[in-house]
N, C-alpha and C positions, 0 to 999 in steps of 0.2 A: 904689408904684403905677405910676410910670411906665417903669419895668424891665420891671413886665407887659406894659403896652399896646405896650411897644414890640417884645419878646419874641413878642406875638402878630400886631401887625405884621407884623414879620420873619417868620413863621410862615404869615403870611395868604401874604404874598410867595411864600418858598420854593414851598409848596403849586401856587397857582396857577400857576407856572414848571412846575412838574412836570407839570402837568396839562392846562396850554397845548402842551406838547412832547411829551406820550405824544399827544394828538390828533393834532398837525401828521404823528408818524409814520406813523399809519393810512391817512392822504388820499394818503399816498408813495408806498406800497406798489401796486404792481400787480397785480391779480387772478390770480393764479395756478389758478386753476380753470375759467377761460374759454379760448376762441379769440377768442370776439369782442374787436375792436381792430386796430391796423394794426401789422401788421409789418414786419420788412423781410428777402427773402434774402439768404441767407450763405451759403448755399452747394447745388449738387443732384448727384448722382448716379446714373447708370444702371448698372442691374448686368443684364447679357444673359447667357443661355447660346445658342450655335451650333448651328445643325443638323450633321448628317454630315459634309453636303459643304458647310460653308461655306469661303467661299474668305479672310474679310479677317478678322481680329484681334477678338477678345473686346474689346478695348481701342478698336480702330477705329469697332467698330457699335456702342459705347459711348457714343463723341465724335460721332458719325453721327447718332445719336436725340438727342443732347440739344443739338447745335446746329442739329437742324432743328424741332424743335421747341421753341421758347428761352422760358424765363421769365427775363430779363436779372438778374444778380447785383446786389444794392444797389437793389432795386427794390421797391415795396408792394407787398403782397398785405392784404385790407383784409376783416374775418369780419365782418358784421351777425347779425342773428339769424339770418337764413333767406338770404342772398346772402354770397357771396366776389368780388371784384374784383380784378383782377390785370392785369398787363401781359405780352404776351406777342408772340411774334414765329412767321413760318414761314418757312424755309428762305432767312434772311438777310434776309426783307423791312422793311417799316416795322412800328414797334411799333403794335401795336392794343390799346386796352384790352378786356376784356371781363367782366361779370357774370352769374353764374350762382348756380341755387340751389343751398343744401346742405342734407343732415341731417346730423347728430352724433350715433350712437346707441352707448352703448357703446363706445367708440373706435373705432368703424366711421365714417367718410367718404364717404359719397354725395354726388359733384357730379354736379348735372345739366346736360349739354352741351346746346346747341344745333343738333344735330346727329340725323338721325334713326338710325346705329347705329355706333358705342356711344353710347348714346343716355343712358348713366348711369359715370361715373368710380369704382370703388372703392378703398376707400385704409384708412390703418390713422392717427392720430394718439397721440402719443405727446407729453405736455408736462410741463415740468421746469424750473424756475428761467430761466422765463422765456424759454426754446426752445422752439418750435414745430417737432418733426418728422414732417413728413405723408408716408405711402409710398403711391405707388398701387400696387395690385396686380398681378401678372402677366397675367393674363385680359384685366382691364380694359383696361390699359396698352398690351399686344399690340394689342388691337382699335383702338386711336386711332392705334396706329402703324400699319396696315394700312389705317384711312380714307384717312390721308393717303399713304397707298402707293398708293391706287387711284386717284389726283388727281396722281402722280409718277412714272415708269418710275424712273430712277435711284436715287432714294428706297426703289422697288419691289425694286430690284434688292441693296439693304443689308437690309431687311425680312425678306424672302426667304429671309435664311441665319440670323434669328435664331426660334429654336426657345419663349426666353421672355425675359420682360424686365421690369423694375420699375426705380420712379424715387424718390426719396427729395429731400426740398425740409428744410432746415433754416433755419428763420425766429428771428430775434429782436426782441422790442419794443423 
């Protein structure tokens, strides 16, 4: 008899270890089906095409839009349900934070700026083990770069020769 109780014991134990520890895995796990939560970038990308006559490097108006317009590498970007938070910068100045609303619809990206035109950012997202990548889109993207053209000659003057443009932000949690 005491073979048994001890057998069952041991049994009871096992059991409970196993079932203590499939839990603990679940709580581990990160949502993979959300944006909401804080991430951090890893990296961004501008990809331009030229007009005719531009004069400077596919490669230059490239480094051109994405260091004046900076979302700083190794920094939060933070999804609520209906806001995004981010830090960002213009044309070398102090970091500003700022929060804006989003939808998520279909993998469509709508932020709403602050700003009265482009008065809405569109973007495509795309996530996968735990990578967050958000692209804005050409139109969109153009027109944000053109506000800030209108607030910059020299800025105006890299704009100018770019024909389209889209930006690509690669996040991890």
């Amino acid at each position: 008899m005491k073979t048994v109780v001890r057998l069952l014991i041991a049994a009871g134990i096992v059991f409970t270890a196993v079932l203590l520890t499939n839990a603990c895995k679940d709580d581990d796990k990160d949502d993979q089906t959300t944006i909401i939560g804080t991430w951090q970038l890893v990296e961004s990308k501008a990809d331009v095409k030229r007009v005719a006559n531009a004069t400077d490097t596919e490669e230059n108006l490239e480094a051109a839009i994405v260091n004046y317009i900076k979302v700083p590498i190794n920094s939060r970007v933070s999804f609520s349900n209906t806001q995004l938070t981010l830090v960002y910068s213009i044309n070398e100045g102090e970091n500003k934070s700022a929060t804006c609303d989003y939808t998520l619809n279909d993998g469509t990206l709508s932020i709403v700026l602050p700003i009265d035109s482009p008065h809405t950012l569109l973007g495509s997202v795309d996530l996968k083990d735990n990578t967050l990548k958000v692209t804005l889109n050409s139109s969109s993207y153009l027109s944000l770069l053109q506000y800030f053209a209108g607030k910059d000659a020299a800025f105006k003057a890299k704009v100018d020769q770019i024909a389209e443009a889209s930006i690509y932000f690669r996040l991890k949690r």
